[in-house]
Structures are given as C-alpha cells and as structure tokens.
C-alpha positions, 0 to 999 in steps of 0.5 A: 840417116836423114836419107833412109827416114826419107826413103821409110816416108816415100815408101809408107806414103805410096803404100798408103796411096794404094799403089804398091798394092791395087789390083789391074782393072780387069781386062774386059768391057761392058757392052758398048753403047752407041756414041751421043750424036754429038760426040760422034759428029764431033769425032768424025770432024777429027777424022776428016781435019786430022792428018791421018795419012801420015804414017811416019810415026808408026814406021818410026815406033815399029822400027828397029824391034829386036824381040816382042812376047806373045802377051804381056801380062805381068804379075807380082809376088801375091799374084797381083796385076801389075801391068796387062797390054794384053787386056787393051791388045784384046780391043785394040788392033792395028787396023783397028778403026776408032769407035764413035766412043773414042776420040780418033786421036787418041786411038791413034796413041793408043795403037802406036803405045801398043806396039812393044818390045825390046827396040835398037834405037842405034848400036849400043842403044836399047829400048823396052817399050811397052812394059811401062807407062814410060820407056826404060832405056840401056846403053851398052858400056864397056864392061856392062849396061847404063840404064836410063830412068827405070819405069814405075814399079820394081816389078816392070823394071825387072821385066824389062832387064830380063828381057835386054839380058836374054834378047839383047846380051846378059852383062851387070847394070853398072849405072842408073840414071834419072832423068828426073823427079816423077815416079814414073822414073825411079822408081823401078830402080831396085827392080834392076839393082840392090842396094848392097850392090850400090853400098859396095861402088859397084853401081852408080845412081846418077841424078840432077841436082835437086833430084831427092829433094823434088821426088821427096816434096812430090812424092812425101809432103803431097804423096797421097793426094798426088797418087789418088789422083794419078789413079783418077788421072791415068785411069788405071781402075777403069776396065779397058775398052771403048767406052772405059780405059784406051790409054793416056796418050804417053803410054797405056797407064800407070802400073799397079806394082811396088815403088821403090827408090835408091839415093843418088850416089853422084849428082850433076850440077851445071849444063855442059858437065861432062861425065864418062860412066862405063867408058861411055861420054856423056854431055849432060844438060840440065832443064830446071822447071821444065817438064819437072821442077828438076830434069836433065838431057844427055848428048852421047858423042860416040852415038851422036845420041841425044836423049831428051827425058821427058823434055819432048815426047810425040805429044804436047804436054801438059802445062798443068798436071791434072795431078797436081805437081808443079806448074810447068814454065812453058817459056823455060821450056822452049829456051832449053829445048832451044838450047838443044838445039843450039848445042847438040843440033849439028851433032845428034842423029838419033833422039829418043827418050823416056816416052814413045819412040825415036827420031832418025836422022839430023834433018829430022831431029832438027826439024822435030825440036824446032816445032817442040821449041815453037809449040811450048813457046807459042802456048806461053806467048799468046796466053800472055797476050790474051790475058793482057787484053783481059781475058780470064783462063777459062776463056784463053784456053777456048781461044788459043789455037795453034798455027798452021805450022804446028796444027797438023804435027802430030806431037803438038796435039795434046792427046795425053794425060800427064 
C-alpha cells in the first residue's frame, strides 16, 4: 500500500513539474548574431589548446552500429513532442565546424551524442543510443533481453524496444534493472514492461539497496523544484540552434514525455553479491554516494563486460547538480571506481554505460578508470588544500586546474550538465 501511494505521489508530482506534458522546443533558431569579440577570442583559445586531433571517441561511438532511422522524432499519445534529434541534426553535422556562438567543446559533444542507433557493444550486448538523454542498454539472456536502466519517458523506452525487437531479435524482456535513483533511469520502465507482467514473476526489477526510498525524496519530497529546474538546467524549452539549445554534454536533452516507475521486486545489498538473472552471471557492486546517494556496477563474466552506470561517462561530472540533488562525494567517488579497478580490471574487455559510448579493449578500460579514478580524486584533494590555505569557493574553483596528465583527456572536461 505504502508502495502504490508513493507511486500516486511521484506521478502527481512530475505532472505538475510539467514534464509528462510539455511540449519539445521547436526545432528551428532565430537568425544568429555574431559572437562578442570576447567570447570568440575565448573560444578560438580552445580551438588551438584543446585536443581536437584525437579522434579515438568518435571511432569508438560510431563503432559497432547495427541500424540508425533516417529521422528520429518521437511523438506521444496527443501528438506531443517528446523527443527530436532531427531538430539538432538540422544545424549539427559531423563536419560541421563549431560557431563562434559555441564553445568548440561542447560542439565537439554535441556531434558525438549525435550519432544514433541500435549499437553491438560485444556479442549478447546492445546499445539504443540516441533515443534518450541516457542510453538503454539489452543483454540477450537465455530465454530473453535484460535491460539496463530504461531512459526517461515511456515513450523513448518503447522506441527504443521496437527498434532491438526488429533490428536486433524479437524475444520477452525478462528483467529491468536500475542502476540507480535519478529519473533518467527508471522511468521508461513501463514503456518496455506492465505492471501485470511483473505481479505475475514473469519479469523482474532489479535495484540497489535504497533504490525507492532515494527516487522518492529526489523525485517526491523535492520533485517540483528539481524538475523545474532540469528544465532550465538541460535546457529543453530553448529552440535548437547555435546561439539557443546544442546539447548538454551527457546527451542532447531531457525528453518531454511521460514518467512512470515500478517498484523493485529483488533488491542488491552488498558488493560482491552474485545474481544469475535469465542465465546470465552477474557480480554486482554497489557505489553509494557516488554519482547518486544509491548507484550499482555489474561485471558480466561471460562477457568479460563491465558496466559502469553513471559511475564514469566521457565527460567529467558534476559534483554539484545545478538541479539541486545530493552533493556528489568526489573522494567515495575515486575509491569505488578504484575499487573497480582492483576487482574487475584484469577481467573486463569491454566497458559501457548508462551515457555516451564504449570502451574496447583491457588495456584501454585499465587506463580510462585509472584517469577517472585520478581526476574525481584530484577535484577532492586540491579543494581541500586550498580551502585550508583559506580560500573561499568561488575562488578554489577559479584556481583548480587540472594536471597535464588529466588536461588533455577528453572525458575529464567538464563539457556537460548533469
């Protein structure tokens, strides 16, 4: 009972954030004004100081694309927009150079969150990217697909199935698992399953510890205020073009569609737990006040896979959400994923997650979750310092940069909003 009024509450309380029902920006720009003279002399300073001749990402994110849809404009029942990549493919090329208006950086983001589609990420595993501000993720089990975390709105979800079902193989979603407590991880849910179906044990929702009670106070006890907020924060009223909305670093947007949320029917509770869900092994390891106040890695042995969630993206993350949720431990942060590394680093050849695109190769893994690591421990470390020589915030943040070894990584830049 307890349970159902909390899913009346988290409903009520989006719907009233205008959310489930806002319409998409529309998908055209003013004409653009030149750039001040100092933001283009500042931005044409990132073009020349910036790596840009590193071309690894864009290699990985446009690797292993099994099918991609001409558009990508997606509608709900009313004929709302909920979510339009074909407003920001309309500005946005691939060999497209950034504006003056536009930091080079983010534009840079914005090319590579572009690029959509259903994805192998290895055998057994399958990315929709671009349908989303996150990524939804399917594991082929024995009898059918796990997926992982299920985006934002029922109506990207279901989008998002369709196109596994016919490009990938049809077969019955067997389990759902959440990585984590943010909305732009559950929500989708019952775009892919009904709650009859998980009454009846034919479908499984999986979650750490924790799980409801966090999606609750963030999306309930302060729900207004964080979802008018993510508005402002992703921008997802602004019209799409150079001079308005280019994308948020993590993805394009937030969608414009209806949330939903089912409880979870297994909860995980300690690191190392070890789950076979569909046939499939499972090592779960749980990162409390990371990313989110509750968050879970899995490591998939018999794809020497490793799933971060939202743990480590290609960009650095916020430590502080302009939306207001939890402050992030950026310390706890570097020991899990240091903990990863000690656990799983020998093992994994793959890692992917909940945002962005892969990462191939041992070698490779090794090295990314070792910057990761170094970068969230390095923030931690030198604000501390400074703050014991006295320093306020305002002026730790204008003095913290980052070494040589982390200054050039593309996914320690801070192009995002989250």
């Amino acid at each position: 009972m307890a349970q159902a009024i909390a899913r009346r509450l988290l409903a009520a309380a989006w719907m009233s954030a205008g959310l489930a029902t806002a319409q998409a920006a529309p998908a055209q720009d003013v004409p653009a004004a030149e750039a001040s003279r100092a933001t283009a002399q500042r931005h044409a300073q990132w073009m020349r100081t910036l790596p840009f001749s590193d071309r690894q990402d864009f290699e990985d994110a446009a690797r292993g694309l099994i099918h991609r849809e001409p558009s990508l404009r997606i509608q709900g029942n009313r004929g709302n927009v909920v979510w339009d990549l074909d407003s920001y493919k309309a500005f946005i090329t691939q060999d497209s150079a950034a504006p003056a208006t536009v930091h080079p950086g983010l534009w840079r983001m914005a090319q590579l969150n572009l690029l959509d589609g259903v994805y192998r990420v290895t055998d057994g595993i399958y990315q929709v990217r671009g349908y989303d501000l996150s990524n939804i993720t399917f594991v082929r089990g024995r009898t059918g697909w796990i997926v992982f975390d299920v985006g934002t709105s029922t109506e990207t979800a279901a989008a998002a199935a369709a196109l596994i079902q016919k490009h990938v193989e049809p077969a019955p979603i067997k389990a759902v698992i959440y990585s984590h407590s943010h909305i732009d991880h559950y929500a989708g849910v019952r775009g892919v399953v009904d709650q009859a179906a998980v009454d009846a044990g034919q479908v499984e929702i999986i979650a750490p510890e924790g799980f409801f009670e966090h999606a609750i106070s963030e999306g309930v006890i302060a729900g207004n205020a964080m979802k008018r907020r993510a508005t402002y924060m992703y921008g997802a009223f602004l019209p799409r073009g150079p001079r308005h909305g280019v994308g948020s670093g993590l993805g394009m947007t937030n969608p414009l569609g209806t949330v939903s949320l089912i409880a979870p029917t297994r909860l995980v509770a300690r690191t190392g737990e070890q789950l076979v869900v569909d046939g499939v092994e499972m090592v779960m390891q749980l990162t409390p006040g990371t990313e989110a106040p509750v968050e879970m890695n899995t490591y998939l042995p018999q794809f020497k896979a490793m799933w971060m969630a939202e743990n480590t993206t290609h960009t650095m993350h916020n430590v502080l959400s302009l939306r207001g949720t939890q402050v992030r431990d950026a310390r706890q942060w570097a020991y899990y994923i240091n903990q990863t590394l000690e656990w799983f680093g020998d093992k994994a050849e793959v890692k992917f997650q909940a945002h962005h695109w892969p990462v191939w190769g041992q070698e490779r893994v090794q090295a990314y979750l070792t910057r990761q690591r170094d970068l969230y421990k390095y923030i931690h470390d030198r604000s501390v310092n400074l703050m014991n020589k006295g320093y306020t915030g305002e002026e730790i943040a204008e003095r913290i940069e980052l070494p040589p070894t982390l200054r050039d990584d593309w996914a320690a830049r801070a192009t995002m909003a989250r």
